[in-house]
N, C-alpha and C positions, 0 to 999 in steps of 0.2 A: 501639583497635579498637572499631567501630560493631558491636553487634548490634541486632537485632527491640527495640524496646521489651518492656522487664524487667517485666509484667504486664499488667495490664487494669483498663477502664473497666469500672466499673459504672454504672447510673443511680441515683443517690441522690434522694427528695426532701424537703425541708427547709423550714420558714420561707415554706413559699409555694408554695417553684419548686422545679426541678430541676436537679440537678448533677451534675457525674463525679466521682467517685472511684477513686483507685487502688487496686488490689490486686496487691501483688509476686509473681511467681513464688517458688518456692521456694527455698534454699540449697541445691548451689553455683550459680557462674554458669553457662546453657548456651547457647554452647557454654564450655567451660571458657575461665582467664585465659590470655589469650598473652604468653606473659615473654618482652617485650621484654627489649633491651640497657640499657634506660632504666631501666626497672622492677626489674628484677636487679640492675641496678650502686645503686639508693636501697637496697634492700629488704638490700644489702649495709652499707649506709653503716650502717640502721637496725641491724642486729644488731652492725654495729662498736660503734655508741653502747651500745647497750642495755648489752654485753658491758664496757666503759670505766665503767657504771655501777654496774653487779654489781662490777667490781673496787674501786670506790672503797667501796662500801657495806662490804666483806667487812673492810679496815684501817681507816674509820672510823669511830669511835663511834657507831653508828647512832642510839642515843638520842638523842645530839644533835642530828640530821636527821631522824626522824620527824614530832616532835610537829609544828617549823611547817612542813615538807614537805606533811604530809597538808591543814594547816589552810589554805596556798597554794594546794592545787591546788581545797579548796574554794571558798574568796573568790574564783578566777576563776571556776571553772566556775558558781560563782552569778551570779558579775557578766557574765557571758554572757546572761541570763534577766533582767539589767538593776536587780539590788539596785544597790544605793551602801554597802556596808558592806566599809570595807578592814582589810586584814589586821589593825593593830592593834587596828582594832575589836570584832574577832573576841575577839583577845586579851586585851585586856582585859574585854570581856563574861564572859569564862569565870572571872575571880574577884571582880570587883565592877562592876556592872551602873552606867557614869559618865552624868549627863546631856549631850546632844548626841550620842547615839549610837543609827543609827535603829534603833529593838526590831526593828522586822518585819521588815527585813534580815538584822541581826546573827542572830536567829532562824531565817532559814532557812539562814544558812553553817553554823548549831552545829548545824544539823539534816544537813546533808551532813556533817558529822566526823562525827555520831554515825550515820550510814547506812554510811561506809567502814569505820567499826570494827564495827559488824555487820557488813558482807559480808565485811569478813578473819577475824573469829572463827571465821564459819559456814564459810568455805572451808578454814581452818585445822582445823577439824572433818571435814575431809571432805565436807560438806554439798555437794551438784552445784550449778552455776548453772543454776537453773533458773526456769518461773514462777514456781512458789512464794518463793522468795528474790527476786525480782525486787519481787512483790510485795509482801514486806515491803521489802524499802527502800525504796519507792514511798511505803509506811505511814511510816516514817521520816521522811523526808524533808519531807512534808505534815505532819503532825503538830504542831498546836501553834503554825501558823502562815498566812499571808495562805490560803494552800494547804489550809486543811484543810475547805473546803465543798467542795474537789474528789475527792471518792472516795479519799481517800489508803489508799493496798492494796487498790484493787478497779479492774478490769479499765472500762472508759467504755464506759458502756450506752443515751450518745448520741454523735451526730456531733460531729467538731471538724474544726478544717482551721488552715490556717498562712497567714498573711498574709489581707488585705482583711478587709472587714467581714462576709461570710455565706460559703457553699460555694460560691456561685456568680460568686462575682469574688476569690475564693482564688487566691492563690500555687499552695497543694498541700492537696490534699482528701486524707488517708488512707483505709483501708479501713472500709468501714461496721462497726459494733460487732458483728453476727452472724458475721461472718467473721474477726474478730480472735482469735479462740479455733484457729479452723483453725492462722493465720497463725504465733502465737504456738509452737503444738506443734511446725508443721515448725521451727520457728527451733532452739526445745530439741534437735530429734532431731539437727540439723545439730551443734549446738555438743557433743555426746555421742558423734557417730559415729565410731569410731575408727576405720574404713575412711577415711575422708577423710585421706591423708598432704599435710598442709598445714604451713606453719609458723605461729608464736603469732602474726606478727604478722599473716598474712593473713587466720587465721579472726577477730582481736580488727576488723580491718578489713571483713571482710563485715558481722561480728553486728552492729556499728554502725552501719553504713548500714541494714540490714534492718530494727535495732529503730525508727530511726528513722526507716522508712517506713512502718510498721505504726503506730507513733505512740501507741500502746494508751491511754494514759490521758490524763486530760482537764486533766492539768498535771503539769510536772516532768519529762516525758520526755525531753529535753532532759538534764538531770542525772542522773538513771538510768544514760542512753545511753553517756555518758563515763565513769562512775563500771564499765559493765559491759567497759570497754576494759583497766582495770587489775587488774580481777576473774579476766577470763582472761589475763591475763599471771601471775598471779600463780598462779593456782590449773594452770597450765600448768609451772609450774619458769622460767619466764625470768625473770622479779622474785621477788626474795626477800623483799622490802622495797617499800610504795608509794611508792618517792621519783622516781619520775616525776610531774610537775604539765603536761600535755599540754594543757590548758583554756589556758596563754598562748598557745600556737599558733594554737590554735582562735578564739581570743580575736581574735587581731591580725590572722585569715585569714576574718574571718567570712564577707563575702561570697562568695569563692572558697570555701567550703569548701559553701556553700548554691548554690551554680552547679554544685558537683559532686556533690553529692548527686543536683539533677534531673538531669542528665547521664546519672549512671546508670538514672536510672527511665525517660526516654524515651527512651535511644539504647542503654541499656546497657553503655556506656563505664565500667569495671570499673577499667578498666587506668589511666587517669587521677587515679581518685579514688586508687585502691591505692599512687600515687606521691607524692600529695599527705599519704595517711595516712602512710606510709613518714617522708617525711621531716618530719612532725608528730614521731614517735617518734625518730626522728634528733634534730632540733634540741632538744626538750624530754628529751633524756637526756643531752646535751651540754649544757645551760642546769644541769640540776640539778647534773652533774659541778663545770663553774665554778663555782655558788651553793659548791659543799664545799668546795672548794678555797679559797675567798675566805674563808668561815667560819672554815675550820681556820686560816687565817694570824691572824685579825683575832684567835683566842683566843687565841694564840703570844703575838703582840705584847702584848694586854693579860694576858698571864700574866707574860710578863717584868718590866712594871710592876709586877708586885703582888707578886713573888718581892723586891723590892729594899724592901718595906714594913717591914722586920725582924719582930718579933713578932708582930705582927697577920698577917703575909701566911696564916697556916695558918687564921683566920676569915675571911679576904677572899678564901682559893681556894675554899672550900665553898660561898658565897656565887655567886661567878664562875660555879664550875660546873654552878648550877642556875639559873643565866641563862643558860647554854650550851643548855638543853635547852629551858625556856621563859621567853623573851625580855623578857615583862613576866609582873611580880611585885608580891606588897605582902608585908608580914611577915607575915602570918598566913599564909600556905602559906608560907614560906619556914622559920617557925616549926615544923610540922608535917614539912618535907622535912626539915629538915639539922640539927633536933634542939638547936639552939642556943637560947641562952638570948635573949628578947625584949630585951634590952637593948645583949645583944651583936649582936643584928641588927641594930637602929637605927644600935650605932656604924660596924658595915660597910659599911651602906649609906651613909651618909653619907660616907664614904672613897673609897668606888666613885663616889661622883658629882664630890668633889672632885677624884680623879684624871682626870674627864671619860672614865670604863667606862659608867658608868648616868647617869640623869637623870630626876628627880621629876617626873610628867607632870599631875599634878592640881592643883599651888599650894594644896593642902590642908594642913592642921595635923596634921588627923586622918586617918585611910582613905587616906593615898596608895599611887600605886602609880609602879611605877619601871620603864623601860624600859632594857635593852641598847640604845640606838639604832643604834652603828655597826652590829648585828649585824642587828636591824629593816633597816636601810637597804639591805642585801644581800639578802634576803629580799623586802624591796616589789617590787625590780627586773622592771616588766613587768605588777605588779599593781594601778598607782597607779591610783587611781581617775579618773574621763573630767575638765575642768577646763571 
């Protein structure tokens, strides 16, 4: 469905000249969304999935799907924004920082893990999603890294735009900075109003188009935006757990997904994007379900290996099972987790690689560290970096 263009032009001027910017209407769409047969029948698929997802979280050891669930959905949604730091890298950054692995990257994906785990704590607290918390993952996220001469946790108190080189040969010009405060409140009132009988997944679909139009700060929004799509799922009751990674969708859809954004801002075509988010949360709750499923077999099979070990198998399941949770390891956390003696780590390890479970990723004497690869291998799926 075509409506009136979803805002207005301002005249902004900049760098010289003069330019338009947009400024959104408010939340909801008016005139409201027309649910279609199209739209209904995704928007069905999507709470199939979601619901197929809840059920596998609730019998699987969730531990063992968190940690690189959360760490997945970071390495895309960064490599969206165009880092080169892949999942392993991530991973092994987190216990011993290897040469050839780029800092400023690596830095801004552990800046997204540590931004998710603030927004679930805080929402786990009660805390509302609102500016405030927005703004601190903002701070998060920035923090520490290529990002942190850009206002990280404060609102952009000059112009930006998207695509070309100034406002005036921009792709999409946001709302000028006086007005981003307006913009920003109606967003909050929207995402609070309990009068609005919507479902999670249509208001987690507005608020991302909206925040994304408002664009508020002057980097990162981009990451924020999808990071605030699992926020309200979660702080909603429909995730229990962040084991949706939605950024491959996003990822592999990028253009279409930037065609329908303007879409909505100049035709207000609502109904299009709302199909395409739909089955984003479709297929990426269906990708995570397989990712468990594949996981859960592969620890079957190298469980049964290590059950036929005789004696050793009850130090080489303890071992196992804190690879099960995080993928790459060295023996000083490993030492710390399972409380085993340093020597008896080394011989475990060393067992674990000769039955081809792990494998020494550093060719080091000293400081190595060790990889689950089959389990890595299932987990890249979608994440490998561009070649």
């Amino acid at each position: 469905m075509k409506r009136a263009q979803q805002g207005k032009y301002v005249v902004i001027s900049t760098v010289g000249e003069k330019a338009e910017a947009f400024v959104p209407n408010p939340l909801p769409p008016n005139p409201p969304i027309e649910w279609t047969d199209a739209l209904r029948a995704q928007f069905d698929k999507a709470h199939a999935a979601i619901g197929r997802l809840e059920g596998v979280s609730s019998f699987l050891p969730t531990n063992m799907l968190l940690y690189s669930y959360v760490r997945k959905e970071a390495v895309l949604s960064s490599m969206i924004e165009g880092t080169q730091s892949s999942l392993s890298d991530l991973l092994v950054h987190e216990i011993s920082p290897l040469q050839g692995v780029p800092l400023d990257d690596v830095t801004e994906v552990s800046n997204y893990v540590a931004a998710v785990e603030h927004g679930l704590k805080r929402v786990d607290e009660g805390f509302p999603i609102s500016i405030r918390l927005i703004k601190d993952l903002h701070k998060i996220l920035l923090s520490n890294s290529r990002g942190s001469t850009k206002l990280p946790g404060e609102i952009r108190n000059s112009q930006n735009w998207i695509g070309g080189t100034r406002p005036g040969n921009a792709v999409f010009v946001p709302p000028p900075p006086h007005l981003l405060i307006e913009g920003l409140s109606d967003l909050e009132k929207f995402i609070h109003d309990d009068k609005q009988d919507i479902s999670t997944i249509l208001k987690a679909g507005l608020v991302h188009l909206q925040f994304e139009t408002l664009h508020p700060f002057l980097d990162g929004n981009g990451r924020v935006g999808r990071l605030l799509i699992i926020l309200i799922m979660i702080s909603e009751g429909m995730l229990s757990q962040p084991l949706l990674y939605i950024s491959l969708f996003l990822k592999s859809h990028r253009q279409r997904y930037y065609e329908l954004l303007n879409n909505v801002r100049k035709e207000g075509d609502w109904e299009s994007w709302l199909i395409f988010f739909a089955e984003a949360i479709e297929v990426s709750a269906t990708s995570a379900v397989g990712s468990a499923e594949q996981l859960v077999d592969r620890a079957k099979v190298d469980a049964a290996i290590i059950d036929k070990q005789g004696r050793s198998r009850i130090n080489l399941t303890k071992v196992h099972k804190f690879f099960l949770q995080r993928p790459i390891s060295n023996s000083s956390v490993l030492k710390d987790a399972t409380v085993l003696a340093p020597a008896t780590i080394q011989t475990a390890l060393k067992k674990l690689c000769d039955l081809n479970i792990l494998s020494e990723i550093t060719g080091k004497k000293r400081d190595r560290v060790y990889a689950y690869k089959a389990y890595i291998d299932i987990l890249n799926e979608g994440s490998e970096l561009p070649k």
